[in-house]
C-alpha atoms as an extended CHARMM CRD file, in Angstrom:
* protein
*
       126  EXT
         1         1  UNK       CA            291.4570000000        6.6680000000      104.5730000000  PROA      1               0.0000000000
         2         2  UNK       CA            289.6230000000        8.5050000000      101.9140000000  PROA      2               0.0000000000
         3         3  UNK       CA            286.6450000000        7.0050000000       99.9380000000  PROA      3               0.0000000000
         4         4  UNK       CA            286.1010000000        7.8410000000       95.9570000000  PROA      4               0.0000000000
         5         5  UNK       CA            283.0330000000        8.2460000000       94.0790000000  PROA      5               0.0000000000
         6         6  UNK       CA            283.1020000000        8.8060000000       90.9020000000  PROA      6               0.0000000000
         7         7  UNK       CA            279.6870000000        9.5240000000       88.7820000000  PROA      7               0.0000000000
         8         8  UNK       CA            278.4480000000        9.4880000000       85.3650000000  PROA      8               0.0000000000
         9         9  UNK       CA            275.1120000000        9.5840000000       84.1420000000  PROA      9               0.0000000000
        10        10  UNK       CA            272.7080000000        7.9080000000       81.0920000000  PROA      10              0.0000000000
        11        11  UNK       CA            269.7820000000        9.2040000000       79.5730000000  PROA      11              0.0000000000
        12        12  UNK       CA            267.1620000000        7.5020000000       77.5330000000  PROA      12              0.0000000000
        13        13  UNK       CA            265.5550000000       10.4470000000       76.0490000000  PROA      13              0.0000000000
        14        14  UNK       CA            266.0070000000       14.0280000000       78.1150000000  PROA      14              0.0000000000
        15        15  UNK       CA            268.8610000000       14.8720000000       79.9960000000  PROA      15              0.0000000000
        16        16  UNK       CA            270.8530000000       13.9110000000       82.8570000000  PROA      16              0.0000000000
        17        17  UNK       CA            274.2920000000       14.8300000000       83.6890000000  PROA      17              0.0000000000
        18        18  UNK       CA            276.2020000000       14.5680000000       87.3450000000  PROA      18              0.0000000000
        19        19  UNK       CA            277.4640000000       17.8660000000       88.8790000000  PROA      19              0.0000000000
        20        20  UNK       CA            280.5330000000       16.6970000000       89.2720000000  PROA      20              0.0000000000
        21        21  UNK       CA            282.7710000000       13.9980000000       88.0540000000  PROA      21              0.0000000000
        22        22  UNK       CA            284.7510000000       12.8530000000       90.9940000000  PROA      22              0.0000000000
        23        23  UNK       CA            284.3320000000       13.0430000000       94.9230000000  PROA      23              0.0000000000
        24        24  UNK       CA            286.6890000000       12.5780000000       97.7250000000  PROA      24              0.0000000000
        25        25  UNK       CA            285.5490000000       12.6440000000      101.6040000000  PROA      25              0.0000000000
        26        26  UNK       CA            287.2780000000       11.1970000000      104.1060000000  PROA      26              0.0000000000
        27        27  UNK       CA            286.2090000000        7.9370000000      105.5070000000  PROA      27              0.0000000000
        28        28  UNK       CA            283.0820000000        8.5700000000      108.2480000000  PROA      28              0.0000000000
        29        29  UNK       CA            281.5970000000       11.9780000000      105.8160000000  PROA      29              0.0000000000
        30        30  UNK       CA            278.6940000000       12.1250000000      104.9470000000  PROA      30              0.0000000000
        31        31  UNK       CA            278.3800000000       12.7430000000      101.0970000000  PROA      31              0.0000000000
        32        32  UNK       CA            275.5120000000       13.7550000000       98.6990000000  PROA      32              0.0000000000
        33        33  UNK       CA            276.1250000000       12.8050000000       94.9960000000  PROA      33              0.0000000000
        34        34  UNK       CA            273.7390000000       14.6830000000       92.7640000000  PROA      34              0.0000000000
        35        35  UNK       CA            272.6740000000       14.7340000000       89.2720000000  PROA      35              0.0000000000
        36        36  UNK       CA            270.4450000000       17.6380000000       87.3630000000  PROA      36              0.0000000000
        37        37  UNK       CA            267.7780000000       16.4270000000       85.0000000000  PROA      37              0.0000000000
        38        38  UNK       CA            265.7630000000       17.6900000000       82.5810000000  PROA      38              0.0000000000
        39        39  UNK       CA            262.5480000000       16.4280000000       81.3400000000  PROA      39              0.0000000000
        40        40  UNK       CA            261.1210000000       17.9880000000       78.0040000000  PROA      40              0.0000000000
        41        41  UNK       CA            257.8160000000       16.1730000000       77.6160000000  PROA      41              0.0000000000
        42        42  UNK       CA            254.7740000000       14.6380000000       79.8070000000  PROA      42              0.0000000000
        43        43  UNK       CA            256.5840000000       11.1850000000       79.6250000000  PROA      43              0.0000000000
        44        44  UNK       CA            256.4980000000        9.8860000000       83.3740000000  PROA      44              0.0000000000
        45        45  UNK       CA            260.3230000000        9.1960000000       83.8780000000  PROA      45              0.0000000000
        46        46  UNK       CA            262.0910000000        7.1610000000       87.0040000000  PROA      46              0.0000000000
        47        47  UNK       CA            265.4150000000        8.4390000000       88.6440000000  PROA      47              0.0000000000
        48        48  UNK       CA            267.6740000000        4.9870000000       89.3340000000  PROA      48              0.0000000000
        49        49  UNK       CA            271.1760000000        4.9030000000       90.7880000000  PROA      49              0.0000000000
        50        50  UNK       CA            273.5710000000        2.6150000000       90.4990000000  PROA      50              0.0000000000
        51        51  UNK       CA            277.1510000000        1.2420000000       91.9430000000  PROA      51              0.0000000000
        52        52  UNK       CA            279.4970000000       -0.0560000000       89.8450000000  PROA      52              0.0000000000
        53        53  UNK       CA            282.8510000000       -1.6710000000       91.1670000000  PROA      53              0.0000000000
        54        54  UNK       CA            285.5660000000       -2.2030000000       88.8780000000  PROA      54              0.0000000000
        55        55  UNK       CA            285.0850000000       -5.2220000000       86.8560000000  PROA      55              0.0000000000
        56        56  UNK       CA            281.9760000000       -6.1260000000       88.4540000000  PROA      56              0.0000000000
        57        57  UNK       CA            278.1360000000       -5.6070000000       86.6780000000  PROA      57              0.0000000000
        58        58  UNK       CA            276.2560000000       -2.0650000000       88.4380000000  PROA      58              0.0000000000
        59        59  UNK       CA            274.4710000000       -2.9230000000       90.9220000000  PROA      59              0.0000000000
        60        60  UNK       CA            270.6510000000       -1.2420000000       91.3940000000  PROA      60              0.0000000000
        61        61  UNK       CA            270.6080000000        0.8490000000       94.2460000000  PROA      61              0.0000000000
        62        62  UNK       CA            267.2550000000        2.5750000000       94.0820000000  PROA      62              0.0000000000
        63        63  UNK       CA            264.5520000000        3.8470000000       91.5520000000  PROA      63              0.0000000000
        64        64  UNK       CA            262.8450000000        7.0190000000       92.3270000000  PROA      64              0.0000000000
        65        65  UNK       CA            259.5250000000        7.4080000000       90.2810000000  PROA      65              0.0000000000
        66        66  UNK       CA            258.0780000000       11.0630000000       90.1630000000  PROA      66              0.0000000000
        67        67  UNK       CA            255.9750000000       11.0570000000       92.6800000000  PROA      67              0.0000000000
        68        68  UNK       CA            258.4850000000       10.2320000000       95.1660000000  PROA      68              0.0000000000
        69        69  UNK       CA            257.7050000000        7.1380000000       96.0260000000  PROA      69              0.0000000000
        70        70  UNK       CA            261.3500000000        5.2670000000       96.4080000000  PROA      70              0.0000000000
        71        71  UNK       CA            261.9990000000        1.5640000000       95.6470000000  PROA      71              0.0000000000
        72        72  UNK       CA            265.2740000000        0.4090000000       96.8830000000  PROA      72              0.0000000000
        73        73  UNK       CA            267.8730000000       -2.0380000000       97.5180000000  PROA      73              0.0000000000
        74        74  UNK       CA            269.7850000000       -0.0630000000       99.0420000000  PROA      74              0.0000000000
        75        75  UNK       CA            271.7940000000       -0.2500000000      102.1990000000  PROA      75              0.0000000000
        76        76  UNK       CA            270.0200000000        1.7450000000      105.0330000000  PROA      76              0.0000000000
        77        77  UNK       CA            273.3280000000        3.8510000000      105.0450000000  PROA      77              0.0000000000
        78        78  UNK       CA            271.4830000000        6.0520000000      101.6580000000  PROA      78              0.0000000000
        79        79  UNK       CA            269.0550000000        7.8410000000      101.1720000000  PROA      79              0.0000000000
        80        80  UNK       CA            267.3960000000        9.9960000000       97.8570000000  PROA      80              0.0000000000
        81        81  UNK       CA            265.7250000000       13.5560000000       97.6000000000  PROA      81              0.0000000000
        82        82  UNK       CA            264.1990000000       14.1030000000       94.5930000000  PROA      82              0.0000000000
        83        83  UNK       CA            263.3940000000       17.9170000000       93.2950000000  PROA      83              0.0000000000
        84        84  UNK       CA            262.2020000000       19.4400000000       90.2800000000  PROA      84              0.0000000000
        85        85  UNK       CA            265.4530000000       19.3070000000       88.2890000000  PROA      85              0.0000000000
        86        86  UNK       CA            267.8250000000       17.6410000000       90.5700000000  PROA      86              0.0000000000
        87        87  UNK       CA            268.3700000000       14.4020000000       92.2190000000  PROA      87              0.0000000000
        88        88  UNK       CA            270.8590000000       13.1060000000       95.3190000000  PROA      88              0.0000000000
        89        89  UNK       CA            272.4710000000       10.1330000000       96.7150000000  PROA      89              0.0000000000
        90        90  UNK       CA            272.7540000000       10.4990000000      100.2410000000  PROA      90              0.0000000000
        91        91  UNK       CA            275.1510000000        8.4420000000      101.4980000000  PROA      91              0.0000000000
        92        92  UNK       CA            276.1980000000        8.5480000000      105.6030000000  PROA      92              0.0000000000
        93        93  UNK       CA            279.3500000000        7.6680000000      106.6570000000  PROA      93              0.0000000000
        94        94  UNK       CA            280.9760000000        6.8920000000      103.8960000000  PROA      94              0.0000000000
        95        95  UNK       CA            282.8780000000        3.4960000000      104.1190000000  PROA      95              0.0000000000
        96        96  UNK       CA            286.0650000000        2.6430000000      101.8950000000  PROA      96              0.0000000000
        97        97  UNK       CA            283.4800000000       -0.3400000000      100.5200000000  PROA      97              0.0000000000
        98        98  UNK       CA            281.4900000000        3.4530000000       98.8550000000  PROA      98              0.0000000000
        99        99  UNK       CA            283.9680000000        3.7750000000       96.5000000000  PROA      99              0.0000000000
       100       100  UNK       CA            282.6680000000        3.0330000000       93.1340000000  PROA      100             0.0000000000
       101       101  UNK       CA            281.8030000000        4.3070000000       90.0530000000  PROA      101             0.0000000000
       102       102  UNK       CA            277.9670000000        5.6630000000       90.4240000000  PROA      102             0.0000000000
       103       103  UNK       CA            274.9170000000        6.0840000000       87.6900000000  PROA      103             0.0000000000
       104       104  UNK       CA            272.5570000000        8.3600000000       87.8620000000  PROA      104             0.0000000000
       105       105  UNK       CA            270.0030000000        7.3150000000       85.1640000000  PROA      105             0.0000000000
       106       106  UNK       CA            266.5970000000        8.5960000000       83.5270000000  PROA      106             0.0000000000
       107       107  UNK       CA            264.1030000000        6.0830000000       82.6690000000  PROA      107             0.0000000000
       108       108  UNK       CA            260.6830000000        6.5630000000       80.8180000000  PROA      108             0.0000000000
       109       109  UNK       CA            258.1340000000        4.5480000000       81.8990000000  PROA      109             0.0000000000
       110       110  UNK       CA            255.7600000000        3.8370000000       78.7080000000  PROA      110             0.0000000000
       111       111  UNK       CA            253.4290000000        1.7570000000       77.8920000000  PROA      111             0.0000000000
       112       112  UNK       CA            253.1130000000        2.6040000000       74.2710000000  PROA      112             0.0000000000
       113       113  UNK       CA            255.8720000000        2.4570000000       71.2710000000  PROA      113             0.0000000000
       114       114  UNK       CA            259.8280000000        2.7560000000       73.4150000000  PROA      114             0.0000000000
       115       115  UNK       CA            261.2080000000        2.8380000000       70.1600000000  PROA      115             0.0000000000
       116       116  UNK       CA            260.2290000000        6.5050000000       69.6640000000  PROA      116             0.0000000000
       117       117  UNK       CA            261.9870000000        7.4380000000       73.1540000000  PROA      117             0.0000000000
       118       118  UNK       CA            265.3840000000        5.5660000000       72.5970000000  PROA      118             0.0000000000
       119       119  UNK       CA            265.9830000000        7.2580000000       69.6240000000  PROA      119             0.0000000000
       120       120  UNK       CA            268.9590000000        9.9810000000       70.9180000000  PROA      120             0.0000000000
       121       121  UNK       CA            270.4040000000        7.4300000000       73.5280000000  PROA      121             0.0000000000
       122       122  UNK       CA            273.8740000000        8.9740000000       74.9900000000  PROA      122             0.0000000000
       123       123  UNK       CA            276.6120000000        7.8840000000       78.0480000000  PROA      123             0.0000000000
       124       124  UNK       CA            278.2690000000       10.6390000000       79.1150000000  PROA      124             0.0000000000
       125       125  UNK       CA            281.2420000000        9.0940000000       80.8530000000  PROA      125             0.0000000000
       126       126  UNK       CA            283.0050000000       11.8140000000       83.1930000000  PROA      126             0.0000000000
């Protein structure tokens, strides 16, 4: 069996795109999905993934803030590393159920005016 992933990220101000579009690994891999970011100002941002299956809602997986600190509801299967432009999904053996459509996103966290950070929103759908 072979399990999926495909990937697609969402900004809210910067930049975040997946490095690839689609994986396929054989059913038992281990597989690291991985997105490159880039953050322009001194906004505090959050890294979240999510699963989405087809015709279902996504589903939160995890939120990385900055600092590292992970909050999750994820399955103890994944993991996240976090680096200075890049972000990963760590996902051990990989289980038909993995296949999904995955979303890397960047989030500001703000406690001011949003408006002024949502105003170039993009989906890049790959």
């Amino acid at each position: 069996h072979y399990v999926l992933f495909s990937m697609t990220g969402d900004s809210m101000a910067d930049s975040i795109d997946p490095l690839y579009t689609h994986k396929a690994v054989d059913e038992g891999d281990n597989v690291t999905l991985s997105c490159r970011y880039e953050i322009t100002g001194t906004t505090t941002y959050n890294l979240h993934w999510y699963k989405q299956y087809p015709k279902s809602k996504p589903e939160f997986l995890l939120n990385i803030m900055q600092t590292g600190t992970l909050v999750s509801n994820k399955p103890a299967r994944m993991d996240a590393k976090i680096r200075v432009d890049k972000v990963d999904l760590i996902i051990s053996s990989a289980a038909v159920s993995d296949s999904a459509l995955y979303y890397c996103a960047l989030v500001p966290t703000v406690t001011g005016n949003p408006a002024a950070l949502y105003k170039n929103t993009d989906t890049v759908l790959l």
